[in-house]
N, C-alpha and C positions, 0 to 999 in steps of 0.2 A: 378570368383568373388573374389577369397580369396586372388589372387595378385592386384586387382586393389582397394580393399576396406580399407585399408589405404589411398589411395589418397580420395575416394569419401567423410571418414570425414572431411579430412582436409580442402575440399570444400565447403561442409556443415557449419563447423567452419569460413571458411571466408566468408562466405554469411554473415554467424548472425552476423558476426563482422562488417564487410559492412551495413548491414542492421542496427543493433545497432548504428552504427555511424551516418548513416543519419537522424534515427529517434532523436538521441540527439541534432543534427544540426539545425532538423528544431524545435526543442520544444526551443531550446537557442534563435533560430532568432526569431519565430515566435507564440510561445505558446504552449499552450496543447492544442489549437481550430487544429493545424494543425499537432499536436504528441501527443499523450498522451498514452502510452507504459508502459509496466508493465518491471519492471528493479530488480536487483538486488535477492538475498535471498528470500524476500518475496512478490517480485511481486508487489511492492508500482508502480503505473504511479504515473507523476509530480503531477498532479491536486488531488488528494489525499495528496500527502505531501504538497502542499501549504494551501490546505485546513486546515492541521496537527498544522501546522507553525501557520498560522490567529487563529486557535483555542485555541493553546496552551497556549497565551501571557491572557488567561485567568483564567489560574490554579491559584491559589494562594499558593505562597512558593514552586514554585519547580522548580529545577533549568533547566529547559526546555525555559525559559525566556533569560537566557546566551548561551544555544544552537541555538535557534532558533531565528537570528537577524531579524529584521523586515524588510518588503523590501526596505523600503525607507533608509535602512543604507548602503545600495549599490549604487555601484559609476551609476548603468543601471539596466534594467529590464533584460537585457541579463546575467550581473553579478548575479543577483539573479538565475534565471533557472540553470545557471553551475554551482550554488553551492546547488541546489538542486539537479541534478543529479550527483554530488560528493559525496553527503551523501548518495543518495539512490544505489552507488557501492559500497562503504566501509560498510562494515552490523556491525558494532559496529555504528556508526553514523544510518543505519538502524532499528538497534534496537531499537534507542533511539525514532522516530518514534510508531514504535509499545508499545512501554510503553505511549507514549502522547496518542495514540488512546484508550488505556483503559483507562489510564487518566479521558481522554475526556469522555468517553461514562459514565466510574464514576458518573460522574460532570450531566452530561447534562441527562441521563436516569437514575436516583437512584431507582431499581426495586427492588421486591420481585419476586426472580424466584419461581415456583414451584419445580422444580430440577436442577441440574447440566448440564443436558440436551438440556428445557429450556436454559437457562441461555447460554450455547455455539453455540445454534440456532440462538440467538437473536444478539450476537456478531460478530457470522459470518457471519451475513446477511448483517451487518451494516459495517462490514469490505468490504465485496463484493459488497452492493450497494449502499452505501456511509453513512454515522455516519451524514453526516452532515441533512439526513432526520428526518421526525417527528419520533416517538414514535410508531406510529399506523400505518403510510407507513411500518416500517421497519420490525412491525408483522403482520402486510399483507403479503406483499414478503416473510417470513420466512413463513407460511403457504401455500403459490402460490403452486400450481402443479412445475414451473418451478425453486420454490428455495427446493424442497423438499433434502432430503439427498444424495447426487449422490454418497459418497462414503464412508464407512463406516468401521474403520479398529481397530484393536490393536496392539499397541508397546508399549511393554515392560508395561501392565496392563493400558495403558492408552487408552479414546476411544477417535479419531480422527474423527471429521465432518466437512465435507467441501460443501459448497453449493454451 
């Protein structure tokens, strides 16, 4: 096993690569109805960053508005999807994503948590099953049996919850 197991990631690695290429091909031709793939750093699929994008052009005063062109300032709808999966493999341009989303959730859910706890429950739910839901969908599912805390860690004194 321990001569051939160099070769077997390298295999592995060009699967995903293969694999990632196709899935980008067909979400460029055909949409996220026929890819919608979780990419980059933090795992953003397209249809989240479009979503990101439609939402952002409603912050007011922040420069998310020069980041995030509208779609119709592209020459196709195909140009747009590749410059969506351009931003979401460069994770500075990703980042910029994940700042609109709390942005957004800001704006659009202005809550009083009970703790800090709360409060990265509710954000992680909305991260995982989408922001663009109600209020009361999104603490439902944070309560569900199936969003409960699957993983629960500390680094470096900070606690990590992922649903």
């Amino acid at each position: 096993m321990s001569v051939v197991f160099p070769e077997l990631v390298r295999y592995s690695a060009l699967r995903d690569k293969m694999e990632t290429t196709m899935l980008k091909t067909l979400y460029r031709n055909l949409g996220d109805d026929y890819a919608d793939f979780s990419i980059g750093v933090f795992q953003i699929k397209p249809s989240f960053a479009e979503k990101i994008r439609e939402k952002a052009r409603s912050l007011p005063g922040w420069r998310l508005n020069i980041l995030f062109k509208k779609s119709s300032s592209y020459k196709n709808v195909r140009e747009f999807r590749g410059a969506i999966i351009a931003d979401l493999e460069d994770p500075e341009s990703e980042f910029n994503y994940i700042i609109a989303f709390f942005k957004i959730c800001e704006k659009y859910f202005p809550i009083e948590f009970p703790d800090e706890e709360a409060k990265i429950r509710f954000l992680a739910t909305a991260y995982n099953s989408g922001f663009w839901k109600t209020k009361e969908e999104i603490e439902k599912m944070s309560k569900n049996e199936q969003c409960k805390i699957l993983q629960y860690k500390t680094i470096q004194h900070r606690e990590l919850f992922i649903c």
